[in-house]
N, C-alpha and C positions, 0 to 999 in steps of 0.2 A: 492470676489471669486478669485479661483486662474486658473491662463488659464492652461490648461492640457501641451500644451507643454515647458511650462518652470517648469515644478511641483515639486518639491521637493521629490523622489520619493524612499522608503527602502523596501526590501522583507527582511522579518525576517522568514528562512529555507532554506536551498538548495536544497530543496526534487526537486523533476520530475513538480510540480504544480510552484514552485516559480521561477525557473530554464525557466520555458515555460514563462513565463510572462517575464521575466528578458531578453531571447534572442527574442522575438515579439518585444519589446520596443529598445532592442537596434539594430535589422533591419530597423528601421522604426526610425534611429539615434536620440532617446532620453534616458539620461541618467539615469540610476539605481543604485542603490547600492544594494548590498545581505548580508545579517548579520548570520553566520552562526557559530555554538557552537562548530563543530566537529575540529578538528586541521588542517586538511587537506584533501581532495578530497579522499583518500585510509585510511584513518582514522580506516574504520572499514569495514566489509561486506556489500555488498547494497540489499541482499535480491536476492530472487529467481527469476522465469520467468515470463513475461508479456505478454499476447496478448492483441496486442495495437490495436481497432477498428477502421475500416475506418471510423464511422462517428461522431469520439469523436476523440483522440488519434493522428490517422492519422493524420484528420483535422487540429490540434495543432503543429504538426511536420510539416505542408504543410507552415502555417504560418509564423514558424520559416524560411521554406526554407531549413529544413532540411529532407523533404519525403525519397529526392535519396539515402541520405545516412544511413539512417534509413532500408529502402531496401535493403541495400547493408550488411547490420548487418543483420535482421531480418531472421528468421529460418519459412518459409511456412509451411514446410512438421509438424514441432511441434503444428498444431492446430488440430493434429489427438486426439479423447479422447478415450479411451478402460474403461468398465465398467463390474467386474466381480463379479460375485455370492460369498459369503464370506463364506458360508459353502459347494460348488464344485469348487472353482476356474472354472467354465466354461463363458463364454461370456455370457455376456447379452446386449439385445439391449437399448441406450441410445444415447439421439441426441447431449448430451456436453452442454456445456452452453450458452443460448441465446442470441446470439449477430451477427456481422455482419460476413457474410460467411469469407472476408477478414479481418481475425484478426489474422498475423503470430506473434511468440514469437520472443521473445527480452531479454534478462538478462537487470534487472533492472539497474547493475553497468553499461552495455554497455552504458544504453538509455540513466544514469545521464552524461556518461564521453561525450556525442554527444552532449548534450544542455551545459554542461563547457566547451566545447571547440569550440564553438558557439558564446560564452562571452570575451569582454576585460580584458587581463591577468590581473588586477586589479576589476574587478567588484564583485567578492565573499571577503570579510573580513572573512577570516577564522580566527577561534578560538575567535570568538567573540561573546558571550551570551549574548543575551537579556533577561532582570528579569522582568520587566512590559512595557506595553504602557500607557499615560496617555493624552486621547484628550486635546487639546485647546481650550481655550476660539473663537480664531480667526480662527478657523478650521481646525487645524494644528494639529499636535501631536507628541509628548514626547518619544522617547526611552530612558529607564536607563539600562544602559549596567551593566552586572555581577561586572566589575571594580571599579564601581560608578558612572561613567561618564554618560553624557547624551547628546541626539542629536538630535533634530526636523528635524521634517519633514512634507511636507504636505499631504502626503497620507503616510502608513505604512500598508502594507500589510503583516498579519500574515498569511505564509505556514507552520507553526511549527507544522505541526504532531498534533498527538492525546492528547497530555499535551500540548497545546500550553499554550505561555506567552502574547501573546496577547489576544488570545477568552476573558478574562476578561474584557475588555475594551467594549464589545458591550454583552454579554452573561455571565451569571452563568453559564452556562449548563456544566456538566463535564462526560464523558464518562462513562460509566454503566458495570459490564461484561455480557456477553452472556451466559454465561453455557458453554461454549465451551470452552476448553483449548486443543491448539494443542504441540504435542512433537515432535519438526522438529531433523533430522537429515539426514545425507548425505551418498554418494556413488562415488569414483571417479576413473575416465577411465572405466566406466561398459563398457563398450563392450569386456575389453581384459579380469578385473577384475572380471566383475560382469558380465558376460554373461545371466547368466538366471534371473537376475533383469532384464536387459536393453532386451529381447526380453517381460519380461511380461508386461514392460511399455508401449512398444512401441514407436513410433518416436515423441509422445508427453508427454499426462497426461494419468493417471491410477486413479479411481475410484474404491472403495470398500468400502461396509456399511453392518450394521448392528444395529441392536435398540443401541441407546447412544455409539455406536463406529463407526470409519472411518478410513480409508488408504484414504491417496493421494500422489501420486507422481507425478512427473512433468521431464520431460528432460529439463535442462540446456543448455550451451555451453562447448567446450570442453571435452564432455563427463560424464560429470556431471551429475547425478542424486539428486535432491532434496526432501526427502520422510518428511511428514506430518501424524503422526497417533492423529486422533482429536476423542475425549472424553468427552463426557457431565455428568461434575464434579462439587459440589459446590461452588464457589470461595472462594482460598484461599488452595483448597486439593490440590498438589500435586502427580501426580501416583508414583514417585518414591519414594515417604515424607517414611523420616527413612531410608533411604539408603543414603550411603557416592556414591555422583554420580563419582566421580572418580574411582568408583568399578564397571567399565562398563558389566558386566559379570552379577552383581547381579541385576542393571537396567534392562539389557537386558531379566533376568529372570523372573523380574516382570511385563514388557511389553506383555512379552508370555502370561504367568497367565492371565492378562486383556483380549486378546485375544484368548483365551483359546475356542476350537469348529470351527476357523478358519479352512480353508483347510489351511494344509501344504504349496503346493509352494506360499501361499500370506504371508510366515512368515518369509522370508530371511530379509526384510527390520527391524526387530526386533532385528535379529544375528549374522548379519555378517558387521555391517557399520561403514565406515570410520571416521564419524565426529560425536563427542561428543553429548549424548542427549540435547537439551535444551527445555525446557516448554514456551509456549508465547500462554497466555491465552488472549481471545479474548474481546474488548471493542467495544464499539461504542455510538454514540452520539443520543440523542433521535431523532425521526422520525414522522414529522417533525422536523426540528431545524432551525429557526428565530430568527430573532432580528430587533430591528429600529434600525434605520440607522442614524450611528454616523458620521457626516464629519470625515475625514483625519484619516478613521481606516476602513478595511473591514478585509475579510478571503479567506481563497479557499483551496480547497483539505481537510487533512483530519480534518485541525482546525475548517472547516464550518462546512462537513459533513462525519465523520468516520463513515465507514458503515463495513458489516460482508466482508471481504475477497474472494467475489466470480468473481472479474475481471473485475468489474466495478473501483473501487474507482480509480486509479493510471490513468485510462481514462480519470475520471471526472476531475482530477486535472488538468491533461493536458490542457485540454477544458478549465478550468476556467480562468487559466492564460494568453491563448492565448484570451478568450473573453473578460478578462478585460485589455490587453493589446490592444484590437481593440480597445475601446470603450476610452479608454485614446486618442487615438492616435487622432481620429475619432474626440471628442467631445470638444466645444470651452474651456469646463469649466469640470475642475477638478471631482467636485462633482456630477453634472450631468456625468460626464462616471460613477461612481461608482453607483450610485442609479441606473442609466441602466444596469448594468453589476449583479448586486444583483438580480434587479427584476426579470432577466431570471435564473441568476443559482439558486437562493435559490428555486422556487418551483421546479426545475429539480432534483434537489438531495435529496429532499423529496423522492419522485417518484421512484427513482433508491435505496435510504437507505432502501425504503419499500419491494424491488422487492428482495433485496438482504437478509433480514432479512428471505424472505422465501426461499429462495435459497441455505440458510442454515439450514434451518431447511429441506428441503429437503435431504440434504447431509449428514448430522449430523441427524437421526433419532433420535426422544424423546426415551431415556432408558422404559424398561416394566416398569410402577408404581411397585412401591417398592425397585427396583430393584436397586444396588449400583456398575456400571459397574468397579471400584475399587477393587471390593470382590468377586471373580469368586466365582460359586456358585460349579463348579467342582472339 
């Protein structure tokens, strides 16, 4: 058996889940390595806003040691949610999403850049892809990098997102889609730009439904607006399929059309925005999702359990990383932190995949049977 404090120790992703486990372990001065695909820290966008829960999230940032400065980023006033009638634009009452009263927003890029800069300026191997894990005989296990190359270790902790390259090692299981495909695009400096966007938002999220359609927007930082129009579609249909999307005009016209009986002022976010359409149709992992327990391989975040996007998942990863970075630290022997640290998150994120599946289906109403929200019927 191998003792937890000299372990041999790789997180394969730099996501918010492997990042939290990576700065836990090296507080608590044990050595990590991170294996991560993207070139560089600014690589690419890191996605919209977060509200980080005190008793998930927080928790995780407390451990790190990074709460104060998390606070110091973190936006209070954006856990306001406004929720409007989709055919009078008037108010409606609605309590926002269930969770703990102190849960401020965070841009995700802020939250990744506070847990890397947390980290020893050498601990992320950027631009390094991992293709498989393959356990050990002697408990150990196998990375083969995208290069050929290979490198053991005795625990490998897959954070790879929702295509992980490691889930294979302990699970078949490969994520499903939802019926839900959302078509995000953006807004920036609304207050000077976008005035009558940024007062309909207000100082957080915006909510609007209607049977198999949805508006969501969200306040960012720096004035940013991030808007989500979610659509329950086949997998595989496209709302703008046959249209050259660089013909923003002609997208934009088809968005209407889908949205077609809306009130007017919830239809600015269709025709007037800054940032390019894109489609990012929605997956998730079955619910439950188990597996036995292979020495010197686990998971956490969304490779354990991708769930539907309602404000849990980026929580849970937090949590899991800081919990199995206690449970390392804490425990004589390697494998026992990991079977301790499994046996609490894997029924948790059952529990929370299931809460969110209806939280979605909440948000996203089922289309009228028959009905092909694609093909306005007007």
């Amino acid at each position: 058996m191998t003792s937890a404090p000299h372990g041999r120790i790789a997180v394969v992703g730099a996501g918010l889940g492997g990042l939290a486990l990576a700065s836990v372990l090296r507080r608590h001065g044990r050595p990590v390595t991170v294996f991560e695909r993207e070139a560089s820290a600014d690589a690419r966008p890191q996605g919209g806003s977060l509200d980080i829960h005190a008793g998930t999230g927080q928790k995780a940032l407390r451990a790190a040691g990074l709460l104060d400065r998390f606070r110091a980023l973190s936006r209070p006033e954006s856990q306001e949610w406004r929720t409007l009638d989709a055919m009078t634009g008037r108010a409606l009452p609605f309590p926002g999403p269930v969770h703990d009263e102190d849960s401020p927003e965070v841009d995700r890029g802020q939250l990744r850049g506070l847990l890397l800069d947390s980290l020893d300026p050498h601990a992320v191997r950027w631009g390094c892809a991992v293709r498989a894990v393959t356990p050990l005989e002697d408990g150990a296990a196998r990375l083969l990098l995208d290069d050929g190359t290979t490198e053991d270790f005795d625990l490998v902790v897959g954070a790879d997102g929702a295509w992980s390259r490691v889930r294979p090692a302990l699970s078949p299981a490969r994520p499903t889609y939802t019926g839900v495909t959302f078509v995000e695009t953006g807004f920036d400096d609304c207050d000077v730009r976008h005035p009558a966007l940024a007062r309909l938002v207000g100082r957080g999220s915006l909510v609007v439904k209607s049977a198999g359609r949805a508006l969501f927007a969200q306040r960012n930082s720096a004035g940013h607006i991030r808007v989500y129009l979610a659509l329950r579609v086949p997998e595989g249909r496209r709302p703008a399929a046959g249209l050259d999307h660089t013909d923003e005009e002609a997208v934009r016209d088809r968005l209407a059309a889908i949205f077609d009986g809306w009130h007017e002022s919830l239809l600015h976010p269709l025709r007037r925005n800054d940032r390019a359409f894109v489609d990012r149709p929605l997956f998730v992992l079955p619910a439950p999702h188990r597996w036995e327990h292979v020495p010197g391989v686990t998971l956490l975040g969304d490779a354990a359990h991708l769930m539907a996007p309602v404000g849990l998942g980026a929580n849970l990863a937090l949590l899991d990383g800081a919990e199995l970075a206690h449970h390392l630290v804490a425990e004589a022997d390697l494998d026992d932190a990991v079977r301790a640290y499994e046996k609490a998150m894997l029924p948790r994120s059952a529990e929370a995949a299931l809460a969110c599946a209806g939280a979605m289906d909440t948000l996203v109403p089922a289309a009228e049977p028959g009905a092909d929200v694609l093909t306005p019927t007007s």
